[in-house]
C-alpha positions in Angstrom: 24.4 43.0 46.3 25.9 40.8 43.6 25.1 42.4 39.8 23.8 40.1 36.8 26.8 40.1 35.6 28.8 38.8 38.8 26.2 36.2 39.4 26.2 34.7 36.0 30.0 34.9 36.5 29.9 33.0 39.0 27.7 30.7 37.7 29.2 29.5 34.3 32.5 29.2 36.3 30.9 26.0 38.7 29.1 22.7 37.0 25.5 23.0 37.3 23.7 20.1 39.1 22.2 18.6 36.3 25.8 18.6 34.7 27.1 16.6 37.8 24.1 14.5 38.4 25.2 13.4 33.7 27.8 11.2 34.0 28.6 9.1 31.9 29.3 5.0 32.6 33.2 6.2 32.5 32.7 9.7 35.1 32.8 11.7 32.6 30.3 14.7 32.0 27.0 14.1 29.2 27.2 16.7 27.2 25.4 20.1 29.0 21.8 20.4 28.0 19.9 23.6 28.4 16.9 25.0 27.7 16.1 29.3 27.3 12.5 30.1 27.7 11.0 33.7 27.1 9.5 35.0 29.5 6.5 37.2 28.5 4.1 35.8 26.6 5.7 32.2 26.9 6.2 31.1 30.4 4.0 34.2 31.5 0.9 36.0 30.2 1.5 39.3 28.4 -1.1 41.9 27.8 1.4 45.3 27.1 4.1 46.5 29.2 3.3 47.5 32.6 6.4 48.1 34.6 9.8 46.4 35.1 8.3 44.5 38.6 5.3 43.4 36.7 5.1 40.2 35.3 1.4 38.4 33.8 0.5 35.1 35.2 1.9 31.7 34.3 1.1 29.8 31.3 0.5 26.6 33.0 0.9 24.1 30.6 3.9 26.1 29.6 5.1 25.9 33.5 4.4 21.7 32.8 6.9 21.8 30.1 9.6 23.4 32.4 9.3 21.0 34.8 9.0 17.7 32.9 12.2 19.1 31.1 14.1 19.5 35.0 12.7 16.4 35.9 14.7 14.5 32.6 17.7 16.2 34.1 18.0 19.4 31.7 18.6 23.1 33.0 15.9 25.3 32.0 17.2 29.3 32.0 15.0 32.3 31.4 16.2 34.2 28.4 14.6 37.5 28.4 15.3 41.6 27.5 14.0 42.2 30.7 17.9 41.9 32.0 19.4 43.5 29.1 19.1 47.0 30.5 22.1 47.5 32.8 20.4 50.7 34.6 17.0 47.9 35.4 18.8 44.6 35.7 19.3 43.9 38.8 15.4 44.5 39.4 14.1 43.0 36.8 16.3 40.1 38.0 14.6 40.4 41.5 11.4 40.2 40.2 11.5 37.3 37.9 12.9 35.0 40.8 10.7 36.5 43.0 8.1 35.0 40.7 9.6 31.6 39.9 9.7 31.0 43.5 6.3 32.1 44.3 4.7 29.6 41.4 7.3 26.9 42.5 8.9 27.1 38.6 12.2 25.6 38.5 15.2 27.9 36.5 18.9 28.1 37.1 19.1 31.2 35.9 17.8 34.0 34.2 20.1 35.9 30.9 19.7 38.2 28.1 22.9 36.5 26.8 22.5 33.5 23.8 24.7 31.1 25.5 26.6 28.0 23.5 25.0 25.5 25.9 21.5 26.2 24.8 19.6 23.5 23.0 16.7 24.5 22.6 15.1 28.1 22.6 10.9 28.6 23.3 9.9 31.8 22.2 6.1 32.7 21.1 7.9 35.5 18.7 10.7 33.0 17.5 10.4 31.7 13.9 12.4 28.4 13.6 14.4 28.1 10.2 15.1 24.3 9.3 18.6 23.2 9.2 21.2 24.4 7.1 18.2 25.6 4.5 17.7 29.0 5.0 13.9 27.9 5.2 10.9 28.3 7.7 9.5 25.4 9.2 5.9 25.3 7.1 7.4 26.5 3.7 6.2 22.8 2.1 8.3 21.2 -0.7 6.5 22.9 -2.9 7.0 26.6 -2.2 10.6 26.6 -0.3 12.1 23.5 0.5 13.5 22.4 -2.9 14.5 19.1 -2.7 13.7 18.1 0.5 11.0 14.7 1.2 8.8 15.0 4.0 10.8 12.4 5.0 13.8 14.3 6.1 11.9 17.3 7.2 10.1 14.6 9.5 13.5 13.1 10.9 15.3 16.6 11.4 12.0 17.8 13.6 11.9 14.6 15.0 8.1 14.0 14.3 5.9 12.1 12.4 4.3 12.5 8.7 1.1 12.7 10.2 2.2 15.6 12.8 3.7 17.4 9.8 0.3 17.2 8.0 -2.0 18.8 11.1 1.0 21.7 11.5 0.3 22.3 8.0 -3.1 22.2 8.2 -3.0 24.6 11.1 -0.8 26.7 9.6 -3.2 27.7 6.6 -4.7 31.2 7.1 -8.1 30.1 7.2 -7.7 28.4 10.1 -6.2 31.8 12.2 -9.5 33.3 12.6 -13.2 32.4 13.8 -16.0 34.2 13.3 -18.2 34.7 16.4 -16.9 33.6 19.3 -14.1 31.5 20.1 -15.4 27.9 21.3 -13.1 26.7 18.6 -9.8 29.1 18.5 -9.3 28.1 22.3 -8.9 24.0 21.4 -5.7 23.0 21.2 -6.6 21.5 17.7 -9.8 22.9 16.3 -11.9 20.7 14.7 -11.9 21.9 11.1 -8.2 20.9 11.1 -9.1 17.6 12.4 -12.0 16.5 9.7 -9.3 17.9 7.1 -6.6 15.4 8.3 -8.8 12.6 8.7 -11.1 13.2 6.1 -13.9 13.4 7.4 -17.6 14.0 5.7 -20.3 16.6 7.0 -21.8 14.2 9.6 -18.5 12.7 10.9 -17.4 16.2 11.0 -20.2 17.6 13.2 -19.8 15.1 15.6 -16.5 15.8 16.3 -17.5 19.6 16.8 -20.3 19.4 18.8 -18.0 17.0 21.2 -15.1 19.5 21.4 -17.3 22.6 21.9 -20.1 21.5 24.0 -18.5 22.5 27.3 -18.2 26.2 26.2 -21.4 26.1 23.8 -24.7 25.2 24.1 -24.6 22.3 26.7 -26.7 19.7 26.5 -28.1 21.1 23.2 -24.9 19.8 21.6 -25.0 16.7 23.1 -28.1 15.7 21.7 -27.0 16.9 18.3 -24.1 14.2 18.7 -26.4 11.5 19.4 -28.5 12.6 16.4 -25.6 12.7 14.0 -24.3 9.4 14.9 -27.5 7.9 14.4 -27.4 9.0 11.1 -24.0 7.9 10.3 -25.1 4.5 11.7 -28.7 4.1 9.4 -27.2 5.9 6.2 -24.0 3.9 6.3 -24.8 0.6 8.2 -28.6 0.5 7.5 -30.5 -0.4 4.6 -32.4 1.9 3.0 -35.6 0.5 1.2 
C-alpha cells in the first residue's frame, strides 16, 4: 500500500484534470486553482473527537459549495490534521475517502500540507486577516483599519457595501445569542439583523419575524399575526385616520 506521502508524491508530480481541462486560447495552462477545505466541523459535523475512523455527517450546503466550485473547473482538497500523524495517516486517509465516496463529494486529494496552489482556505476556526494590514476582516475603520474606505475593503473582499453592512451587523455580540429557543439562531440571517439593515420600525419588523420563524414556531398562530401587522402598517400608514 502506497503512504500519504508517496501518493501526494505522485500526485503534485502529474497535471491535475482541471489543470488540463484550463488552457488557455494559446495551449498554455490557466493558472492552477485550488481550494483546501477542513474537514470537521466544515465539510462534516463535529460533536468531540471520537476516533480516527469517525467522521460526523456532511454539512450539505457546505458539500454544495464543493461541488459548484468542481463544476467551475477548480480542485477542491481536503486540508485536515487528521493526516498529520504519520503513525494514523494512512487510516485516517482511508477513512476520509471512504467518506467522500460514500456522499458522492468530489476532492482530489486530501493533505495536512499548506500547499502554494491553494486559493482559497474554508475553515470554521480560520480567522481571515485583510490584505497586507495586519487586520481582521470586521475591525471597521474606526477601530483597526486606519485609513481604509469601505470602499476598498469592499473591492479586496469582492462584495458589496451592503454585504459589508449585514456582516457587521452580524458580527455584533448581541446578535451571538438568543434567549429561549433557537427559531432565530438557526436562520441564515436572523431577523433582528435584517430590520437593522433595512431600517425597519416595530410593525415592519414583526412581520418579517413572524414570516421567518413560523415554520419552527407557533404555526398558524404566526401567520395570522402577519396578516394583523400588515394590516396595520397598511391603515396607519396608507389610511386616514379621522
Amino acid at each position: 500500500m502506497m503512504t500519504t506521502t508517496e501518493k501526494l508524491e505522485m500526485i503534485m508530480s502529474e497535471p491535475t484534470f482541471a489543470e488540463m481541462a484550463a488552457q488557455d486560447n494559446h495551449g498554455g495552462k490557466a493558472e492552477r486553482y485550488a481550494i483546501a477545505v477542513d474537514l470537521d466541523g466544515t465539510l462534516a459535523e463535529y460533536h468531540g473527537w471520537k476516533g480516527v475512523e469517525h467522521i460526523g455527517k456532511p454539512v450539505p450546503a457546505m458539500v454544495e459549495k464543493v461541488k459548484q466550485a468542481v463544476s467551475e473547473g477548480k480542485e477542491v482538497w481536503i486540508y485536515t490534521a487528521r493526516v498529520s500523524d504519520p503513525a494514523e495517516s494512512d487510516l485516517a486517509d482511508m477513512a476520509i475517502r471512504k467518506w467522500c465516496d460514500h456522499y458522492n463529494i468530489p476532492i482530489v486529494d486530501i493533505t495536512a500540507t499548506k500547499h502554494k496552489f491553494f486559493k482559497e482556505f474554508w475553515d470554521d476556526r480560520a480567522v481571515q486577516v485583510m490584505p497586507n494590514t495586519g487586520e481582521f476582516l470586521g475591525e471597521t475603520p474606526a477601530v483597526g483599519l486606519g485609513n481604509l474606505t469601505d470602499q476598498l475593503i469592499c473591492e479586496q473582499l469582492g462584495i458589496t457595501e451592503k454585504a459589508l453592512k449585514v456582516a457587521r451587523l452580524m458580527s455584533l455580540p448581541v446578535f451571538q445569542y438568543q434567549h429561549g429557543g433557537s427559531h432565530y439562531k438557526d436562520l441564515v440571517i436572523e431577523p433582528g439583523v435584517i430590520n437593522a439593515a433595512n431600517d425597519l420600525n416595530g410593525m415592519e419588523g414583526n412581520v418579517i419575524k413572524y414570516i421567518l420563524r413560523y415554520k419552527n414556531k407557533d404555526g398558524v398562530k404566526d401567520l395570522n399575526k402577519i396578516q394583523q401587522m400588515v394590516q396595520m402598517i397598511k391603515e396607519t400608514k396608507y389610511e386616514n385616520i379621522d
